[in-house]
C-alpha positions as a Markdown table, in Angstrom:
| # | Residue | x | y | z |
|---|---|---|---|---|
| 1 | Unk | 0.0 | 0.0 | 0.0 |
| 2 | Unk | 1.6 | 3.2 | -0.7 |
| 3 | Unk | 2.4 | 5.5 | 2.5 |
| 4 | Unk | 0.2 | 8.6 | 3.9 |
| 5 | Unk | 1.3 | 11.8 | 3.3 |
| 6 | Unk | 2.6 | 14.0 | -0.2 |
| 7 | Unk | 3.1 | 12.5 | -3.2 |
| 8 | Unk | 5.8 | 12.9 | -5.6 |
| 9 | Unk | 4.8 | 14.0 | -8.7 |
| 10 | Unk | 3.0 | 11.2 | -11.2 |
| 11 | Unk | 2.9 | 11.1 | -15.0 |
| 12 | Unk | -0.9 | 12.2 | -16.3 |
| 13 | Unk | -3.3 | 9.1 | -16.8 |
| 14 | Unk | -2.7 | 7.3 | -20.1 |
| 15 | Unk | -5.6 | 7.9 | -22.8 |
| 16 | Unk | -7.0 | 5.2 | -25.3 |
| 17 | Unk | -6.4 | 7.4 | -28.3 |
| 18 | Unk | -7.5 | 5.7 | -31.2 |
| 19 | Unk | -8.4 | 2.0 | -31.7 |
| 20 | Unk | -6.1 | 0.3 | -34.7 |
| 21 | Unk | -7.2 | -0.7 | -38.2 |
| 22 | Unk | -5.5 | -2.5 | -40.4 |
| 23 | Unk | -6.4 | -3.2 | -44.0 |
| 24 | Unk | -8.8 | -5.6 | -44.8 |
| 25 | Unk | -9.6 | -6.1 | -40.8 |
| 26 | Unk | -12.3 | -4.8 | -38.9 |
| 27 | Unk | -11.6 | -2.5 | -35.8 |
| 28 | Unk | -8.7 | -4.4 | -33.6 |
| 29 | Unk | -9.5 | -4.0 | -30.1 |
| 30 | Unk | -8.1 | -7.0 | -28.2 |
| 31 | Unk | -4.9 | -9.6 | -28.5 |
| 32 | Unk | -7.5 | -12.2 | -29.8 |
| 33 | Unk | -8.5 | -9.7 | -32.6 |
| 34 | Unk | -5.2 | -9.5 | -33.7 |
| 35 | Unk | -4.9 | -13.5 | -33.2 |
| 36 | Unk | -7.8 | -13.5 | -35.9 |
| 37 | Unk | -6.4 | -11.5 | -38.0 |
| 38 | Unk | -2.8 | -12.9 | -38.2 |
| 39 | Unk | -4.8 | -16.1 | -39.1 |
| 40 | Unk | -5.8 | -14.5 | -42.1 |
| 41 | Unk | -2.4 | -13.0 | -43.5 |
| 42 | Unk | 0.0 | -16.0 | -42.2 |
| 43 | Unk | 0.1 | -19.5 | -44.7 |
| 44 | Unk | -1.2 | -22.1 | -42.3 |
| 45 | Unk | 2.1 | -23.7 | -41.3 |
| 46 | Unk | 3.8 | -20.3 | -40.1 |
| 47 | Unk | 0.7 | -19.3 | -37.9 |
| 48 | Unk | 0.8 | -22.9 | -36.4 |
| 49 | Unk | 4.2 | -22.5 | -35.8 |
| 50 | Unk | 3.4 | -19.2 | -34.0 |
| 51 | Unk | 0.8 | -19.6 | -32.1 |
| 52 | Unk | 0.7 | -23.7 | -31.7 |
| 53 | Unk | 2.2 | -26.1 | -28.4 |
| 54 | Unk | 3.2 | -29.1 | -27.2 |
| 55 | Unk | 1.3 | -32.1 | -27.7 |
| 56 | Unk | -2.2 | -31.8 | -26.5 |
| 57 | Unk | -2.4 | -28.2 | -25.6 |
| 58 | Unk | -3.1 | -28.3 | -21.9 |
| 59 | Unk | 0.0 | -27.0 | -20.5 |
| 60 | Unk | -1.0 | -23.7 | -23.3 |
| 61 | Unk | -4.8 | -24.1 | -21.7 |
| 62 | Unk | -3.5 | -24.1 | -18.1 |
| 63 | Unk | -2.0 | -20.6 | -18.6 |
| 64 | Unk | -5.0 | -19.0 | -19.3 |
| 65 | Unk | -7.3 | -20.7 | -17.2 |
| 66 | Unk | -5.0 | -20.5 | -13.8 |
| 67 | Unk | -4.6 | -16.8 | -15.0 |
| 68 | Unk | -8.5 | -16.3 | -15.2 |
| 69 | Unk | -9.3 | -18.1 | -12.3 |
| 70 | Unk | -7.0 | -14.7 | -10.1 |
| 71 | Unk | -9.8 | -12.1 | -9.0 |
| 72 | Unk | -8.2 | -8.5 | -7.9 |
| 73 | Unk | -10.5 | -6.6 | -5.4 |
| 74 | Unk | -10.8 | -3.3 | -6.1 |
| 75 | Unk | -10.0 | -0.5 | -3.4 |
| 76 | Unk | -12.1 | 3.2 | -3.6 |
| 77 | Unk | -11.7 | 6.4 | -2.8 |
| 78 | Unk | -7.8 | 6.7 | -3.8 |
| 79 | Unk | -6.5 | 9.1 | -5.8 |
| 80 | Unk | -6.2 | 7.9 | -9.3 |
| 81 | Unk | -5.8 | 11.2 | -11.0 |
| 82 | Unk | -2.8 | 9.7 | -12.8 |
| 83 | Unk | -1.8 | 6.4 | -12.7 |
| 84 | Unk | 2.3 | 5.4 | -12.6 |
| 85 | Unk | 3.3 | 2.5 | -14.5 |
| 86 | Unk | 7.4 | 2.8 | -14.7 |
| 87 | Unk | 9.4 | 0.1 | -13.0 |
| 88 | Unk | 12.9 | -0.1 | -12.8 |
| 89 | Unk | 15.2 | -2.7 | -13.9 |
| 90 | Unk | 18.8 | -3.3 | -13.7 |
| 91 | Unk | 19.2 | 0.8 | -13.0 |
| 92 | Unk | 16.9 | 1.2 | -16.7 |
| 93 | Unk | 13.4 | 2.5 | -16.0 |
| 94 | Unk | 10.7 | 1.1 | -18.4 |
| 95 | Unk | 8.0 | 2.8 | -19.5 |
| 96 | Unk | 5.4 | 0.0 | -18.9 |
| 97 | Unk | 6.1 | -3.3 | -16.5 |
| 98 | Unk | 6.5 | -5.8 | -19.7 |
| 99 | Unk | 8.7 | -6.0 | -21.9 |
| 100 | Unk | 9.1 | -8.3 | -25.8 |
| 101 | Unk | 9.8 | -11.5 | -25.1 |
| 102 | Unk | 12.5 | -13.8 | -27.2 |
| 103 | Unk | 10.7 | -15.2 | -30.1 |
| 104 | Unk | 12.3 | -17.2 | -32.9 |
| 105 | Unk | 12.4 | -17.1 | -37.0 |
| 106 | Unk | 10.3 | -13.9 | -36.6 |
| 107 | Unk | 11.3 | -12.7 | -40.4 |
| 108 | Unk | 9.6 | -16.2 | -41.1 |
| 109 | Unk | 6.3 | -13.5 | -39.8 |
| 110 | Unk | 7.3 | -10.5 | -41.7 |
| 111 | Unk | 10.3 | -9.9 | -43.8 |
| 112 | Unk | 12.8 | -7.6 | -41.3 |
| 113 | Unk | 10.8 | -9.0 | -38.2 |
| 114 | Unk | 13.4 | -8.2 | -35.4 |
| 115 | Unk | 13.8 | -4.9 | -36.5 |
| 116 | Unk | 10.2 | -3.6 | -36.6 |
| 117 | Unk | 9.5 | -5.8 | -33.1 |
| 118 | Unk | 12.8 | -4.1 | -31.5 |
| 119 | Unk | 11.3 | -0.6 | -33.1 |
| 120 | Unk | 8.2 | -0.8 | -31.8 |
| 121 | Unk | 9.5 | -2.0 | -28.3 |
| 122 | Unk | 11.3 | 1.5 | -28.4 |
| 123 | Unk | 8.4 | 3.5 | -28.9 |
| 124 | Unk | 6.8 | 1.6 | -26.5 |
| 125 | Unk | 9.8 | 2.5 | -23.6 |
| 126 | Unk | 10.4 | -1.4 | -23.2 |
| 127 | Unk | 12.9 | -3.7 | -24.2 |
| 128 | Unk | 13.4 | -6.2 | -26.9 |
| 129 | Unk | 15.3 | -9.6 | -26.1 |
| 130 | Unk | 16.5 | -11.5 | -29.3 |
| 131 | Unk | 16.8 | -14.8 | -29.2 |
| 132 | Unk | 19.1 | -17.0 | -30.7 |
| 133 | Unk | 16.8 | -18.0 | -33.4 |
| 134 | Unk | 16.8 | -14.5 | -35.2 |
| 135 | Unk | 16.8 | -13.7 | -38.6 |
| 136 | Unk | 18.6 | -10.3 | -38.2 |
| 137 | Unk | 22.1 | -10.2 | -37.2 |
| 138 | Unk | 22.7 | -8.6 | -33.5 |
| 139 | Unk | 24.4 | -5.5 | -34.6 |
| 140 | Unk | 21.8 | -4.5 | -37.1 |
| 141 | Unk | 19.0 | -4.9 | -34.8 |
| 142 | Unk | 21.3 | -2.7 | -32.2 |
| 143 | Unk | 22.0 | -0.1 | -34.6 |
| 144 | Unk | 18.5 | 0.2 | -35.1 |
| 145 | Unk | 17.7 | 0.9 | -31.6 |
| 146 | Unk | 20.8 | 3.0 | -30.3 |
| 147 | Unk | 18.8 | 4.5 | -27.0 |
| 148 | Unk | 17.0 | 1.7 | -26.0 |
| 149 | Unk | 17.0 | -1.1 | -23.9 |
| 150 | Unk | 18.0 | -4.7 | -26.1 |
| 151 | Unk | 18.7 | -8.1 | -24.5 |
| 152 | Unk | 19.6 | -11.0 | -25.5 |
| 153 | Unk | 18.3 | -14.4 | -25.5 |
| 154 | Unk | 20.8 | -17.2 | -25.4 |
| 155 | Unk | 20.6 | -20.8 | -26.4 |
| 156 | Unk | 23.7 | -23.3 | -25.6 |
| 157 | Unk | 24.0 | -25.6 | -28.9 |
| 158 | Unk | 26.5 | -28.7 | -28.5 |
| 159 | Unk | 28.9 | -26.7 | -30.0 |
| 160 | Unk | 29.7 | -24.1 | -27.4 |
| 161 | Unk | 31.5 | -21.7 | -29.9 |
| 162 | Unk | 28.5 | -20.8 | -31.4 |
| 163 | Unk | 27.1 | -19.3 | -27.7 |
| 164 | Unk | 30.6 | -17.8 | -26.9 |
| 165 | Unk | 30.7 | -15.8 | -30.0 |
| 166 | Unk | 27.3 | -14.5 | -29.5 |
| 167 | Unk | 27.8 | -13.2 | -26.0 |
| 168 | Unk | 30.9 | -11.6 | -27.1 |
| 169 | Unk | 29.0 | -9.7 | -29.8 |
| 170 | Unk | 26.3 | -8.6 | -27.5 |
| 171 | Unk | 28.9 | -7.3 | -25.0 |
| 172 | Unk | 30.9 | -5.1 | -27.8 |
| 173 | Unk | 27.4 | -4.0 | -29.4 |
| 174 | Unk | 26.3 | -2.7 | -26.1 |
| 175 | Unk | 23.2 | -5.5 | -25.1 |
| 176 | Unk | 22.1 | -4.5 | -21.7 |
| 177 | Unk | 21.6 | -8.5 | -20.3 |
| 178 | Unk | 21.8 | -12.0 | -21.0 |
| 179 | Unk | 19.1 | -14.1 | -21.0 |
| 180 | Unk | 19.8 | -18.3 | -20.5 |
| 181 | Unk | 17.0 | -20.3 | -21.7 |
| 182 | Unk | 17.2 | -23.6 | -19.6 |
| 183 | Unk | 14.1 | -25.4 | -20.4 |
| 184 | Unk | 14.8 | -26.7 | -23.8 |
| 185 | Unk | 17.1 | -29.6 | -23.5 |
| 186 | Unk | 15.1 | -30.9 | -26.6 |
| 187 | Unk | 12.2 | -29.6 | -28.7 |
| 188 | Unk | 8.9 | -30.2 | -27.3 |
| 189 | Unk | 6.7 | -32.5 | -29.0 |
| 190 | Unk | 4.9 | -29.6 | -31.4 |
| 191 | Unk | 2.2 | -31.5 | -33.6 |
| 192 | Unk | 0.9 | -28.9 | -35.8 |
| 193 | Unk | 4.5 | -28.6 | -37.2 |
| 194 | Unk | 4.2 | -32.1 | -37.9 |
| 195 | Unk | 1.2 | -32.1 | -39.6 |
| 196 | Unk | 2.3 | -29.6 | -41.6 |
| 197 | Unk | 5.9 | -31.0 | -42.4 |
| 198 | Unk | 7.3 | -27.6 | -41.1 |
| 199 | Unk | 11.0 | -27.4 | -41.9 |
| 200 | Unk | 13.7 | -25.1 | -43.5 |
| 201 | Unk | 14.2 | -25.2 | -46.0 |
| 202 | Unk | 10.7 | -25.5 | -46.9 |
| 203 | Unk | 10.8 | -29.1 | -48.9 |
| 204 | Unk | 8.3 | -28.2 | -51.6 |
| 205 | Unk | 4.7 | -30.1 | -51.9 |
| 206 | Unk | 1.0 | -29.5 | -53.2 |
| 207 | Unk | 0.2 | -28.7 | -49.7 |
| 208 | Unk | 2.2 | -26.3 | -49.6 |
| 209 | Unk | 2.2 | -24.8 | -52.8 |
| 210 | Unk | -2.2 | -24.2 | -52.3 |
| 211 | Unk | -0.6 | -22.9 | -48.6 |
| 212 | Unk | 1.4 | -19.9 | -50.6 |
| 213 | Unk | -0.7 | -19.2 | -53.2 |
| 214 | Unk | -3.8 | -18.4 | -50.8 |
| 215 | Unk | -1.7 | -16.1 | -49.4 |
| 216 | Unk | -0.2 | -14.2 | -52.1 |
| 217 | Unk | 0.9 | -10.9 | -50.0 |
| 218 | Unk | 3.2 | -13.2 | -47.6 |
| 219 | Unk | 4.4 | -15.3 | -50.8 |
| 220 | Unk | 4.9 | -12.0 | -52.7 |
| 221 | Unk | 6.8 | -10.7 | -49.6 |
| 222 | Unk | 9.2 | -14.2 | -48.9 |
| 223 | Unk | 10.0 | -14.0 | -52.7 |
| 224 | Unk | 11.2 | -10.6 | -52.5 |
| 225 | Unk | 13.2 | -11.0 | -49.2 |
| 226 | Unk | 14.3 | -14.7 | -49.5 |
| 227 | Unk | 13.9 | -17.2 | -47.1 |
| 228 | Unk | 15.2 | -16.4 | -43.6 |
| 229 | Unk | 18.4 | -17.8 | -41.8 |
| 230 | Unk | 19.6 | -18.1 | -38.6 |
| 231 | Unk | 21.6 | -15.0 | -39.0 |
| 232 | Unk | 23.5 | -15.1 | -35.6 |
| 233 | Unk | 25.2 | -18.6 | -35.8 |
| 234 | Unk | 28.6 | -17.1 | -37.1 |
| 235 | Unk | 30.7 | -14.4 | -36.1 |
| 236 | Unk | 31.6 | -13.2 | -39.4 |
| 237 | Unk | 29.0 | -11.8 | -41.4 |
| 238 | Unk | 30.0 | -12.9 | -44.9 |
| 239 | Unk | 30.5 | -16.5 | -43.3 |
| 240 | Unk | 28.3 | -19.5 | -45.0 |
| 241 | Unk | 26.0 | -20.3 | -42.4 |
| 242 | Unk | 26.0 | -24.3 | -41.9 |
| 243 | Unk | 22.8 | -26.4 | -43.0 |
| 244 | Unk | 23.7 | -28.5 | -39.6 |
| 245 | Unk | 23.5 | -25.6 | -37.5 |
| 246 | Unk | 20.5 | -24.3 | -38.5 |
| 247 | Unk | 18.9 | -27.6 | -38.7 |
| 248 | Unk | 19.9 | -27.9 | -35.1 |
| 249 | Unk | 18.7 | -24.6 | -33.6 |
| 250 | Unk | 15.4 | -25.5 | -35.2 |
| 251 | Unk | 14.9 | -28.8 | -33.8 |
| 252 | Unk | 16.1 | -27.3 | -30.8 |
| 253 | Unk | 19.5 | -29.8 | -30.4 |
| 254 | Unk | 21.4 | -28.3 | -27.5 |
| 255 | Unk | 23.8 | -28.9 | -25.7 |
| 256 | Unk | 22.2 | -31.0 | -22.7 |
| 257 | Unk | 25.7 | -31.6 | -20.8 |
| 258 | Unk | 25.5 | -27.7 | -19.7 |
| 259 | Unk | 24.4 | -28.0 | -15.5 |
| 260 | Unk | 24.8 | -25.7 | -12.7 |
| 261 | Unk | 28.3 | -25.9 | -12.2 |
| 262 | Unk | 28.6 | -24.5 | -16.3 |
| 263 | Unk | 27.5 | -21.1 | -15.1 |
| 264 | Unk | 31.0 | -20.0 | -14.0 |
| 265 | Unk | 31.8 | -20.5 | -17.8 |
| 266 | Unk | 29.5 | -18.0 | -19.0 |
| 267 | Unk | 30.4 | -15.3 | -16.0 |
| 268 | Unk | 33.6 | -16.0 | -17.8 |
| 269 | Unk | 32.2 | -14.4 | -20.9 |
| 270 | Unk | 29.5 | -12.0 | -19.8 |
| 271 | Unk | 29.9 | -9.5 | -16.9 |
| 272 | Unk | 26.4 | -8.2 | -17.3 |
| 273 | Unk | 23.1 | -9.0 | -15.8 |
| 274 | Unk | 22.5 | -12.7 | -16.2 |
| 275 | Unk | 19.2 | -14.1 | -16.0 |
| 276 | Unk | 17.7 | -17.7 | -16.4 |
| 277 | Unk | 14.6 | -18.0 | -18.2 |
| 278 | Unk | 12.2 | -21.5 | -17.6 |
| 279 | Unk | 12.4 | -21.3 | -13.7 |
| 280 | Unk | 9.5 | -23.4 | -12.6 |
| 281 | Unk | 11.0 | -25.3 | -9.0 |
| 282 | Unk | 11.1 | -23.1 | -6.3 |
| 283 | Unk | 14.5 | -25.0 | -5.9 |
| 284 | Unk | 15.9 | -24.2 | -8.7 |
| 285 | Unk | 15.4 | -20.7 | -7.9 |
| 286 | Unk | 17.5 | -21.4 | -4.4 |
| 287 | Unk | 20.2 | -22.9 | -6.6 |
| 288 | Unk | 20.1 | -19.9 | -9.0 |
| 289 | Unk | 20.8 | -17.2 | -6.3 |
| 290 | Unk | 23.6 | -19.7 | -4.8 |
| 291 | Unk | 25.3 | -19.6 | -8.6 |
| 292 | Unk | 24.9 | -15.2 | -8.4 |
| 293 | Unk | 22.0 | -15.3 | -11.1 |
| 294 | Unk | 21.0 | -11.4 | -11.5 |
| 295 | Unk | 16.9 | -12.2 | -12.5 |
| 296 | Unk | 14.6 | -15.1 | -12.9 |
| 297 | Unk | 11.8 | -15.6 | -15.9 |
| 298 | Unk | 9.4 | -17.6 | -14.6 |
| 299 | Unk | 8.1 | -19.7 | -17.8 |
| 300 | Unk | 7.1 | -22.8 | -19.4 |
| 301 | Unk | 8.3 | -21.5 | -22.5 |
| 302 | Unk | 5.0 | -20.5 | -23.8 |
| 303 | Unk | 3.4 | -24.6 | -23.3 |
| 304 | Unk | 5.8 | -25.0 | -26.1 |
| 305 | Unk | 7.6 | -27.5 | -24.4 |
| 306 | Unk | 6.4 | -30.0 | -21.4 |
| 307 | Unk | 2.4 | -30.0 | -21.6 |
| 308 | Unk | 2.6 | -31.5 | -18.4 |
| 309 | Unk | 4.1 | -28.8 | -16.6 |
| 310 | Unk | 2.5 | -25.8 | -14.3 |
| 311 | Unk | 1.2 | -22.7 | -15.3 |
| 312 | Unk | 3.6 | -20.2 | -14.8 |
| 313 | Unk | 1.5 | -17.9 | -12.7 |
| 314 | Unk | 0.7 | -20.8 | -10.5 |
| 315 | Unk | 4.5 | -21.2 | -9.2 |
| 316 | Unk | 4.9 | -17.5 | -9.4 |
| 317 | Unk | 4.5 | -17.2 | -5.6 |
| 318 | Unk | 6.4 | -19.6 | -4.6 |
| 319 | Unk | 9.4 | -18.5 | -6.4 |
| 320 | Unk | 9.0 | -15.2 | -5.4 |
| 321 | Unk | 9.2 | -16.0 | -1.5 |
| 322 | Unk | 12.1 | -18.5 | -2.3 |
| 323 | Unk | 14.1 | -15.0 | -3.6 |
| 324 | Unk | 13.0 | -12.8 | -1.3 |
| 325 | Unk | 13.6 | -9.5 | -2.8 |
| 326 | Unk | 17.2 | -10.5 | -3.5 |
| 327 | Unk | 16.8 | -10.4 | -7.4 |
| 328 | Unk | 14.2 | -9.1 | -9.3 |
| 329 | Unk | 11.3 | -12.0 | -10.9 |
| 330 | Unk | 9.5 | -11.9 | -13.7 |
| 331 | Unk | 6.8 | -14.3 | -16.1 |
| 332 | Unk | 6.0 | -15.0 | -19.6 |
| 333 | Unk | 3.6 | -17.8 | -20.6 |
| 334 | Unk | 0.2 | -16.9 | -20.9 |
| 335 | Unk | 0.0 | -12.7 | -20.7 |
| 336 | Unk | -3.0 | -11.6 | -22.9 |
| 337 | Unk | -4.5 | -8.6 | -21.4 |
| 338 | Unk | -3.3 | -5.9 | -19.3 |
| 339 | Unk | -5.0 | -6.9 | -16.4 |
| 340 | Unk | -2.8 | -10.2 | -16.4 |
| 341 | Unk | 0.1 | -8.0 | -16.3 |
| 342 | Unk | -1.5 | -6.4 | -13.3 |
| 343 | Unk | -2.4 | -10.2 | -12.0 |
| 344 | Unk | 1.4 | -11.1 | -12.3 |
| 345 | Unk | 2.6 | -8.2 | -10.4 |
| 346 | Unk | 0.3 | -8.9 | -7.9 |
| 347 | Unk | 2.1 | -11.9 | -6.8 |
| 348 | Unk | 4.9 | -10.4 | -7.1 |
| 349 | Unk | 6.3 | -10.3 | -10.5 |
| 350 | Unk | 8.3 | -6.8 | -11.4 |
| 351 | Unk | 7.4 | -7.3 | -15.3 |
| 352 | Unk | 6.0 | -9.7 | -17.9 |
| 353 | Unk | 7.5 | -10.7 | -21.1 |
| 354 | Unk | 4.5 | -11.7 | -24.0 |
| 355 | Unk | 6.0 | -13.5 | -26.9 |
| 356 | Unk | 2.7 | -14.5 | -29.1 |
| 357 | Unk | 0.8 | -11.5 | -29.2 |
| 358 | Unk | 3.5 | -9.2 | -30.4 |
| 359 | Unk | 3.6 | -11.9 | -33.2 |
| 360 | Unk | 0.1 | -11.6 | -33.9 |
| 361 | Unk | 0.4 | -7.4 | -34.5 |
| 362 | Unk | 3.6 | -7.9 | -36.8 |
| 363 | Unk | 1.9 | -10.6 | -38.8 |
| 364 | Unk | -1.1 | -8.3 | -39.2 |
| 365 | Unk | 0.8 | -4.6 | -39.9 |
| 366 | Unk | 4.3 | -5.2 | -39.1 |
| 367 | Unk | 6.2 | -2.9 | -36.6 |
| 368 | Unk | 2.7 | -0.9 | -36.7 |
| 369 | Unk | 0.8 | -3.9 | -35.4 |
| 370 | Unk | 3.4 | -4.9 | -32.8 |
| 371 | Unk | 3.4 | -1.5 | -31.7 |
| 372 | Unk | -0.5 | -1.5 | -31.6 |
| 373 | Unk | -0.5 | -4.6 | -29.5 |
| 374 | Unk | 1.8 | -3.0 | -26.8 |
| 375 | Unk | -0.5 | 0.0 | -26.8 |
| 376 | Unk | -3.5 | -2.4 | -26.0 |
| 377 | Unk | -1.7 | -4.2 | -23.0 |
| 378 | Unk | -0.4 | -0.6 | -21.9 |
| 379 | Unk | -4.1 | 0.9 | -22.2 |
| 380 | Unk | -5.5 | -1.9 | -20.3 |
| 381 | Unk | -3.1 | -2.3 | -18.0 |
| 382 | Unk | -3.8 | 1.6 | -16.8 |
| 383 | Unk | -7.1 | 1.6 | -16.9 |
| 384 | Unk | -7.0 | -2.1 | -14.6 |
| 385 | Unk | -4.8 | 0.0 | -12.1 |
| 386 | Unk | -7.3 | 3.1 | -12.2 |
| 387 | Unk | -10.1 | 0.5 | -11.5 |
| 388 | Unk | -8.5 | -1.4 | -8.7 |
| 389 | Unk | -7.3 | 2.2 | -6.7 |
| 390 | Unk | -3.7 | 1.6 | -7.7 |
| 391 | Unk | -2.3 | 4.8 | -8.8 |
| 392 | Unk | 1.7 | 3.0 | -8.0 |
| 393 | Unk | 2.8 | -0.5 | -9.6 |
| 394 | Unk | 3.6 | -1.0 | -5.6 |
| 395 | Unk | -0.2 | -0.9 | -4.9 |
| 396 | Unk | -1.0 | -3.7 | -6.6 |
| 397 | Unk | -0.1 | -6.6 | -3.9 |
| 398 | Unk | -1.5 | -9.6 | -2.8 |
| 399 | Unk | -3.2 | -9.8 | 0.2 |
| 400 | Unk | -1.1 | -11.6 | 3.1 |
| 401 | Unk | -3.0 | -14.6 | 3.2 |
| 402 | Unk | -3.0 | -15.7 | -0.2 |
| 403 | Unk | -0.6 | -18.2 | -0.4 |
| 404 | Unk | -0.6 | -18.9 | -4.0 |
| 405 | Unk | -2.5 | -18.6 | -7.5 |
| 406 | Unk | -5.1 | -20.6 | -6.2 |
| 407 | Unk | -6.1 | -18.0 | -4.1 |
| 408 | Unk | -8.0 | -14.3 | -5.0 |
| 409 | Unk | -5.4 | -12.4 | -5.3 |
| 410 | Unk | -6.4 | -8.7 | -3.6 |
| 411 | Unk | -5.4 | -5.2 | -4.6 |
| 412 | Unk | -4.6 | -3.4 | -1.4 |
């Protein structure tokens, strides 16, 4: 609850502004609207590959449902003449608490993907993690955002060099922190990409071929940009990048000898913030503040990987009193409104990351779209906090005893 007495000054109360169009869609009001619409512009095995999960789903289900079943209780009669959604983070203040999560073979979306979702991220006054899996080499995608916050997502492959040579770019280019992605010893068993006999290259059939052609716009686009790579496996940009390589990164091959005891290896290289994303096991959380982890993502990678595994706002409490304040904890898996962002914090998240629904806007209109999308959760999220009588991101705390995201979780 925020003390008595005078209070600094606040920034003035977000406004809606105008709801986005985009061609050929009706007005685009919510994350599922643009969901419906990237259906339409995306050839059937790209938006599965987007927006589909591991086997049968649930683990993708139980994000939404655990996050639905959290109630916040409003509190009246506050002052919530303006409303004050900065957080700080690693000594960087972000505009909003949320920031782009690490998505993979986003130019496979929209020719020039990691540059519009990294763009619109910096309008936005959040950062962009890029993953491993980008199409757009590091340096170009820093370059394009000079004066804003960019992190990077790292994957471990079984050849090590690959990893090393990425965290040395990102510390020359100027990346702000490192994020370890620890919950993908293998790809998870994703069915729709099966079905659809997603690969790259694309091996060329009739399926495929009606696929393209009922979606002339992203055909005409791919034609003119070329299929996209796996731009960051090298060091040297006029290097051939390796079929075996790529082929790994996309079935996910890494390197599964890398443990607790290889994190003095990658101090070794990066002298940054280090966080671990795919934190589910309170315990593992113990063992990361033992090994001098800077931040935890609390994820189940989207239910992209084990559908039997938790929701990620479900363990969110309990990782949070395992840290106890010592480094900061945030979530992914699941965030479609901006009162789930509010939901998150309220157990005790600082930020969110959303992955899918940024996807969804630069499907639909590019950096336009993703930038639309951010401006929903952002519009959402303020008016959420001007409901609930939370004019701080402070104010917005669970009640003492609710142990977990089983419980109502209570603005106070």
């Amino acid at each position: 609850m925020a003390t008595a007495g005078p209070s600094p000054a606040r920034p003035p109360l977000a406004r809606p502004g105008r709801f986005p169009r985009a061609r050929n869609f009706p007005l685009l009001l919510n994350i599922d609207d643009y969901r419906c619409a990237a259906r339409r512009t995306l050839p059937r095995f790209v938006f599965d590959y987007v927006d589909g999960a591991a086997d049968d789903l649930h683990c993708l289900a139980r994000n939404r449902r655990d996050l639905d079943a959290i109630t916040l209780v409003p509190r009246v009669l506050r002052d919530t003449r303006s409303v004050d959604t900065t957080v700080e983070v690693f000594g960087t203040r972000w505009r909003y608490p949320f920031a782009i999560a690490p998505t993979g073979l986003n130019g496979l979306v929209r020719p020039g993907g990691d540059v519009a979702l990294a763009r619109a991220a910096a309008a936005m006054g959040v950062p962009f993690t890029q993953s491993t899996a980008s199409n757009q080499r590091l340096e170009t995608v820093r370059q394009a955002i000079p004066d804003s916050p960019h992190w990077l997502q790292l994957y471990v492959m079984q050849n090590r060099s690959i990893a090393e040579q990425l965290v040395r770019r990102a510390r020359q280019c100027g990346v702000q922190a490192l994020v370890l992605t620890v919950d993908v010893p293998v790809s998870g068993n994703r069915e729709r990409d099966a079905r659809n006999g997603f690969s790259l290259p694309l091996r060329p059939t009739v399926k495929l071929a009606w696929d393209l052609a009922s979606h002339p716009r992203w055909s005409l686009r791919m034609a003119r940009s070329g299929a996209p790579q796996f731009a960051n496996l090298v060091e040297d940009p006029d290097a051939v990048l390796s079929a075996q390589a790529q082929a790994a990164l996309l079935s996910r091959a890494m390197d599964r000898s890398l443990v607790w005891d290889s994190l003095p290896w990658l101090r070794s290289l990066w002298d940054g913030p280090l966080l671990i994303k795919g934190i589910l096991h309170p315990q593992d959380a113990a063992r990361a503040l033992q090994h001098g982890v800077d931040g935890l993502i609390v994820s189940n990678h989207g239910g992209r990987q084990l559908d039997a595994a938790p929701s990620a706002i479900s363990v969110l409490p309990a990782i949070v009193q395992t840290v106890r304040g010592k480094i900061p904890v945030f979530m992914d898996s699941g965030v479609r409104r901006g009162s789930d962002v509010a939901r998150a914090l309220a157990l005790g998240a600082r930020a969110v990351f959303v992955g899918r629904p940024v996807l969804y806007g630069l499907a639909t209109s590019g950096q336009a779209g993703a930038e639309a999308v951010l401006q929903i959760l952002a519009r959402e999220l303020t008016l959420a906090m001007t409901l609930l009588g939370a004019a701080w991101l402070q104010d917005l705390v669970p009640q003492a005893d609710d142990a977990s995201a089983g419980s109502d979780a209570h603005s106070q």
